[in-house]
N, C-alpha and C positions, 0 to 999 in steps of 0.2 A: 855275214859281213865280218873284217877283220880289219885291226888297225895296230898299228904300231909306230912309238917314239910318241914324246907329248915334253912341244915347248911352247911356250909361250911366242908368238909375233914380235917379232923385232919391230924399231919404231921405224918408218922410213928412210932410205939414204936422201943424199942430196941425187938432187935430178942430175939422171944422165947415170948414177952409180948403183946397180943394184946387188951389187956383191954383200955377204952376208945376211940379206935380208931373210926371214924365217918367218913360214905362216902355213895356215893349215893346208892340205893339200885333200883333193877327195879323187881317187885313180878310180873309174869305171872301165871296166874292161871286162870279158867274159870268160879269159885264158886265166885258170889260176896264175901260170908262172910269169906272165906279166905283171898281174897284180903284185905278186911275192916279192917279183926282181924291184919293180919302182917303188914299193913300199923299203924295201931294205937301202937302195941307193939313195933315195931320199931322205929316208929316215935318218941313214946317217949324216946327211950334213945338215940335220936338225930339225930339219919339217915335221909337224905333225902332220900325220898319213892317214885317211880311211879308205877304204875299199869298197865300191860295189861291184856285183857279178851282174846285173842289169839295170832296167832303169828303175820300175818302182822304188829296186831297193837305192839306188843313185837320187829319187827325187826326196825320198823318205830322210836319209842320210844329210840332207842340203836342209830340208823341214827342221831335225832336229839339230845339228850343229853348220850353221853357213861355213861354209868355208872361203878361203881369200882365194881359192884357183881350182879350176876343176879341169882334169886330163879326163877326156870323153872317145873311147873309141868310136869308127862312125860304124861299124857291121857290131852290132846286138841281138842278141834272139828277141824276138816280142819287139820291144818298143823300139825305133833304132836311134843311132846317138845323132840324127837331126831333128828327129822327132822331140827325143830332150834339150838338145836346145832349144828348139823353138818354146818349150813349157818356161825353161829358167829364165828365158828372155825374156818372156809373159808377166812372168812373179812381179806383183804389186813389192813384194821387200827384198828379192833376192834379184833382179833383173842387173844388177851390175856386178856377179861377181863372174869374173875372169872365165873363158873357156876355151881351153886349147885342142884341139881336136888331135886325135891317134888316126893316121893316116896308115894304109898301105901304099906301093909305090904307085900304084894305078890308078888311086885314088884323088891324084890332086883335085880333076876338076871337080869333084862334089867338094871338097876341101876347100877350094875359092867361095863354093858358093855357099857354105856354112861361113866363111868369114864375110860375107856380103848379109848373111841372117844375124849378125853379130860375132860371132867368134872371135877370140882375141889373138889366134894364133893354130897353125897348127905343126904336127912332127909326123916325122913318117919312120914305119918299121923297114929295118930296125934301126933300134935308137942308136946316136951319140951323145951317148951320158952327159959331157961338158953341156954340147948343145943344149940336151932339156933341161937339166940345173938352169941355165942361163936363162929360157925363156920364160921356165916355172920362176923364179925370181924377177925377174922381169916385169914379168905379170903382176906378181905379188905388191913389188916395188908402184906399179902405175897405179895398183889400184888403193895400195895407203896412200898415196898421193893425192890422187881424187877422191879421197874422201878426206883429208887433210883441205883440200881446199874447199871442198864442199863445207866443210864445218869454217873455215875461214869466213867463205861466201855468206853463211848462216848467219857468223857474229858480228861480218860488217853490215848487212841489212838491221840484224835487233842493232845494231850501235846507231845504225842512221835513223832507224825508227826511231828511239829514244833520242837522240839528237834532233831531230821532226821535231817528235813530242815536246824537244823541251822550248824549242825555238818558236813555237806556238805560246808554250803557256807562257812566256819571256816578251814576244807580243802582245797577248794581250793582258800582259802587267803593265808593260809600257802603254798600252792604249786606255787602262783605267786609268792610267795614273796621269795621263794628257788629259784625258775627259777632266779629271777630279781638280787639276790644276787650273783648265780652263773654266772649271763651274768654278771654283774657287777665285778667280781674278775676275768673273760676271759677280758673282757676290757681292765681292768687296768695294765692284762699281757701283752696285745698288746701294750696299750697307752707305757710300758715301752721299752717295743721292738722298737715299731716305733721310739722313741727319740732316743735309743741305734743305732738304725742301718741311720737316718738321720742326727743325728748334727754331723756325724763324720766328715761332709765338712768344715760347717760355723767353727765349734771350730778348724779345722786346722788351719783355714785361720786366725783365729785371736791369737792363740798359735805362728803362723809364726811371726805375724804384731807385736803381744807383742816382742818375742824374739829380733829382728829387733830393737826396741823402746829400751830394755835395754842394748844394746849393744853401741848406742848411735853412734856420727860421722855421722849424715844425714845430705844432705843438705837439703834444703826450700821444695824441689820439691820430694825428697824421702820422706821425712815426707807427705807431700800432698796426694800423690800416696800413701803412707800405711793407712793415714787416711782416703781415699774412701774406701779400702779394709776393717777396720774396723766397718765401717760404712755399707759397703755391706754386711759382715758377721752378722752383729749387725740384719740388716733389715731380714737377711734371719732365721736366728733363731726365729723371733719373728713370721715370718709366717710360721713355723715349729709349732710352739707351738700351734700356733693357729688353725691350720691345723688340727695337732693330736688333740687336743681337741673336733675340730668338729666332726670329726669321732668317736672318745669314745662315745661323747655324744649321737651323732645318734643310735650306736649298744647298749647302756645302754636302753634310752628311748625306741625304739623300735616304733614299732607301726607305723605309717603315720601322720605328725604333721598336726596341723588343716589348713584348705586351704581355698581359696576365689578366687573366679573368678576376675585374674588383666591383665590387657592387655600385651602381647607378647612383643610388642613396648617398653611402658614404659621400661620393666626388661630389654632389651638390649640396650637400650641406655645409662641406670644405670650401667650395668657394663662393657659396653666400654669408658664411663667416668672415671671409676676406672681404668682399663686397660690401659689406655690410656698416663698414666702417667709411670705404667712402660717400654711400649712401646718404649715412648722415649725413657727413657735413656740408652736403648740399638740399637739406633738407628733406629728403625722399626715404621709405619705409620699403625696406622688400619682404612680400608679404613668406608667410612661411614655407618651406621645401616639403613637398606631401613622400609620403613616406612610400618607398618602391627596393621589392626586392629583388629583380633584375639585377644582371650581370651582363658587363660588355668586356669587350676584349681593348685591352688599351694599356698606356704606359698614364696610370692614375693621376701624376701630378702634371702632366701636360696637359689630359684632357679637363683636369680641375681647372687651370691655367685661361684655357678656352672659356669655359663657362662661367670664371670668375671677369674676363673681359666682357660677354655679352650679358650678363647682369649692370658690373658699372654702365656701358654704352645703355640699357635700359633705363639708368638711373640718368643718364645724361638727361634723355628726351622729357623727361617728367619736372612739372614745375613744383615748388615748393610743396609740401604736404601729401605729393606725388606717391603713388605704389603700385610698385613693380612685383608680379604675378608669375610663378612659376608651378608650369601645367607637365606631369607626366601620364604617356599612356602608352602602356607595353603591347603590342603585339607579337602575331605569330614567331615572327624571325627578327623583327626590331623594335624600338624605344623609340616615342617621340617625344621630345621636351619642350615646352612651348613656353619662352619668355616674352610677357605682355608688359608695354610700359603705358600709361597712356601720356594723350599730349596735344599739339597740335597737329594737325594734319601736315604731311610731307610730298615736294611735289616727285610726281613720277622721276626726273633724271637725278633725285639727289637719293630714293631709296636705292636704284639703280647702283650708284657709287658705293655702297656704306661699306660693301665688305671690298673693294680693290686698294689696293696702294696709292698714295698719291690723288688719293679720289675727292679726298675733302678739302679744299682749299680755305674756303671761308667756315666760320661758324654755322652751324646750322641746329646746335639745340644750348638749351639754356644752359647747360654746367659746361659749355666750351666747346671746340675744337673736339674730336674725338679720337686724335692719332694712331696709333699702329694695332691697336687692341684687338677690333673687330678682325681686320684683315687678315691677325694673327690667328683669331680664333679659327678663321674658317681654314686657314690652309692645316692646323692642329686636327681638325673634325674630320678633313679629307684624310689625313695620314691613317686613318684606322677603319675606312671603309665607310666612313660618317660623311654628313652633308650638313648647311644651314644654309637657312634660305632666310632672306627678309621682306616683309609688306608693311606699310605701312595702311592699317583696317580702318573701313566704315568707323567714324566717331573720332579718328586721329590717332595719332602714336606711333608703336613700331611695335611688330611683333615679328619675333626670331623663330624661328622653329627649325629644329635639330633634329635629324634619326641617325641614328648608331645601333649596326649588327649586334644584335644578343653573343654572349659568349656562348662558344659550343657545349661548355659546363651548363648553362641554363636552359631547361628544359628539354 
């Protein structure tokens, strides 16, 4: 094989011009001085030139460097130059570069019919130099072109792709962010409900205690007695507010808040410390937290939160002297907690109620109204794979009972 001149491929012209265009050229032919002659006329107007004398060495040559045009005589010893075309036509990588067929005069009609198998073009001996320059450019010209567009073609599909892509993730921001605003305006209907249909107690009780105050003529002891009530209604609105808020917030956020493996123990002893205060002052004893070293998976002052709501509601149902009983027992994959108050017996449709919203209207134990507490707790116990269930047992009262998944850390 033989080759001569080496320049580098011009960039394409504009369509329709193919003059100056420069690219590799590969002449097969099996007459030295053919090869010699197109390799030096070519050569000189800058082509880079290679040469085969048949086809192996022609398909070998295409293998190692493609070239942008290939001149194919169609009479070869061995393989003949239709038989090569039909291979390069074949080629998974090379099937579009250029081929212009070396005719004799007699030759046209195989000539047709290799440009009907693809051919891009053919010439007939002997040549006119202008001519083949023209065609070999020509060629060269069509086929940076189509590949110019092919790479166009390429970057406007990734551009539409990624435009797809972004126009998706752009919907469904806009569809979170609808969902998030309409849970957020259901919310805010509730939050207003919940206030509407709860402070109608504490604001009696302090509408009375006012009225009472401006009416004036108390003794030492009725002022005292109004200003517990004051004070009591004062405390119960502000855990109303607090109450409904935690719930807004939960059904706004959504989702499952982040958690961490904390011990069982710790959270109930946190919030029968807290408990334990209102406990008293309606006379009621919670008895002590038994000690467990289980771990659950949870956001700790929340599910404190919960636990510290179904202790008071415990302490609610128990009359003076009353105590409230807290039962742990770990199994395989969960934790059961079992808050016992005693009391009077409760009928079926009011244990029914105790954990829903809006569910208690009237009083139904002796330390009052029970407002958003319970309700809270239970949807808190559900956020982390947890449950509570209530019965009110044989002998009267209420008993609560809690399971919550062990952390994966435990056991």
């Amino acid at each position: 094989m033989e080759s001569t001149g080496t320049r580098t491929p011009d960039a394409p012209p504009a369509p329709g011009d193919s003059r100056g265009v420069r690219g590799r050229v590969l002449v097969v032919d099996d007459e030295d001085g053919i090869r010699s002659m197109l390799s030096d006329v070519l050569g000189a107007t800058g082509h880079e030139v290679a040469t085969a004398a048949d086809g192996r060495e022609a398909l070998a040559a295409v293998e190692a460097a493609p070239p942008d045009v290939v001149l194919l005589d169609i009479h070869l010893p061995g393989m003949k130059g239709t038989e090569i075309l039909a291979r390069l036509k074949a080629h998974p990588l090379h099937g579009d570069v250029p081929v212009i067929m070396i005719t004799a005069y007699h030759d046209v009609v195989i000539a047709e019919r290799c440009l009907r198998a693809g051919a891009e073009d053919y010439v007939q001996k002997p040549f006119k130099m202008e001519l083949l320059r023209a065609r070999v450019e020509g060629c060269i010209a069509r086929r940076l072109l189509r590949r110019r567009e092919a790479d166009m073609r390429a970057l406007l599909e990734r551009s539409n792709r990624a435009l797809e892509e972004a126009v998706k993730e752009r919907t469904r921001e806009l569809v979170e962010a609808n969902g998030r605003l309409a849970n957020l305006d259901r919310a805010k209907d509730d939050f207003l409900a919940l206030i509407a249909h709860e402070l109608r107690t504490p604001v009696t009780g302090l509408q009375a205690a006012g009225q009472i105050l401006v009416e004036g003529g108390l003794t030492e002891e009725e002022r005292r007695e109004l200003a517990g009530i004051l004070q009591s209604s004062l405390e119960r609105l502000g855990r109303l507010l607090e109450d409904a808020l935690a719930l807004t917030r939960l059904k706004v956020e959504g989702g499952v808040p982040a958690s961490t493996a904390w011990p069982l123990g710790s959270i109930l002893r946190d919030a029968a410390d807290e408990a334990a205060v209102y406990a008293r002052e309606r006379g009621v004893f919670l008895g002590p937290v038994p000690p467990t070293p289980v771990l659950v998976a949870c956001d700790p002052a929340l599910v404190q939160h919960a636990f510290e709501a179904l202790l008071e509601g415990g302490a609610r149902f128990c009359g003076p002297q009353g105590r409230v009983e807290t039962a742990v027992e770990a199994r395989e994959e969960s934790v059961v907690v079992r808050v016992r108050a005693p009391g009077d017996p409760l009928p079926r449709e009011v244990v029914d109620r105790l954990l829903g919203i809006f569910s208690v209207v009237e009083s139904v134990t002796p330390g009052g109204d029970l407002g958003l507490g319970l309700p809270l707790a239970s949807r808190i116990l559900h956020l982390f794979g947890g449950s509570v269930e209530v019965v009110s047992p044989e002998g009267g009262g209420v008993l609560f009972t809690v399971r919550l998944p062990l952390a994966a850390e435990y056991g």
